[in-house]
Backbone as numpy.savetxt, mean C-alpha at the origin, in Angstrom:
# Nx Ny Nz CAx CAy CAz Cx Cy Cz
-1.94 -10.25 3.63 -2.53 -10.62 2.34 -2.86 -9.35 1.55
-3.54 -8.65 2.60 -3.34 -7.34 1.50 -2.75 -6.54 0.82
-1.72 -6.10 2.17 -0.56 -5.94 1.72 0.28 -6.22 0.04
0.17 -7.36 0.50 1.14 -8.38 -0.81 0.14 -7.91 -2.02
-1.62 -7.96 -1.97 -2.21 -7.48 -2.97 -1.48 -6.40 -3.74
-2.03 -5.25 -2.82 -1.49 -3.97 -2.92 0.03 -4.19 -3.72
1.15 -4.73 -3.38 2.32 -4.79 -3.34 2.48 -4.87 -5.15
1.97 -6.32 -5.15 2.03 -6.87 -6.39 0.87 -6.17 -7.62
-0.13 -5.74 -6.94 -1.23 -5.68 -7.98 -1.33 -4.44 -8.11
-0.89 -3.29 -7.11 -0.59 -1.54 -7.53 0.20 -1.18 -7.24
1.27 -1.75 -7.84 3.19 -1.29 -7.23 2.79 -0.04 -7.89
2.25 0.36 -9.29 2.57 1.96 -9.55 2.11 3.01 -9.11
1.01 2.54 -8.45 0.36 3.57 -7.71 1.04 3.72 -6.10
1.57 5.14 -6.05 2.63 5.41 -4.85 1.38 6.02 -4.12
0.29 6.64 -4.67 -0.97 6.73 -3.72 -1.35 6.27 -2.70
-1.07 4.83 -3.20 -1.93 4.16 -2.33 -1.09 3.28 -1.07
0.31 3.52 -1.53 1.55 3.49 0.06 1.29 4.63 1.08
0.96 5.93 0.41 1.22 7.12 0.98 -0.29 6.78 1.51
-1.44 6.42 1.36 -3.00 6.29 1.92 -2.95 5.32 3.38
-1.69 3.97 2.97 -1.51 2.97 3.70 -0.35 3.78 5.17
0.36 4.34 4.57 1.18 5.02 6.04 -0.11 6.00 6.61
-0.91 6.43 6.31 -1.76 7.43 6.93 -2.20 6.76 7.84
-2.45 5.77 7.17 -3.64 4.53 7.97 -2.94 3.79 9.07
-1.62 4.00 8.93 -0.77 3.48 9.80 -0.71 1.77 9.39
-0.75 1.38 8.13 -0.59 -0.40 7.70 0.25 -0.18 7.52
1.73 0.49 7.04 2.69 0.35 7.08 3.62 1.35 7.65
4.49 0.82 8.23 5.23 1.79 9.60 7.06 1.39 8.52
C-alpha cells in the first residue's frame, strides 16, 4: 500500500526510491 502511495503520489521525486532501496523496501 505504500508502496503504490509512494508510486502514484511521488513518482517525481527519485529521492524518495533512492531513501526506499536504503531501507531495503525495494530490492
Amino acid at each position: 500500500a505504500i508502496l503504490d502511495f509512494l508510486e502514484k503520489g511521488a513518482q517525481p521525486t527519485r529521492t524518495v526510491h533512492s531513501i526506499l532501496k536504503k531501507a531495503g523496501v525495494l530490492t
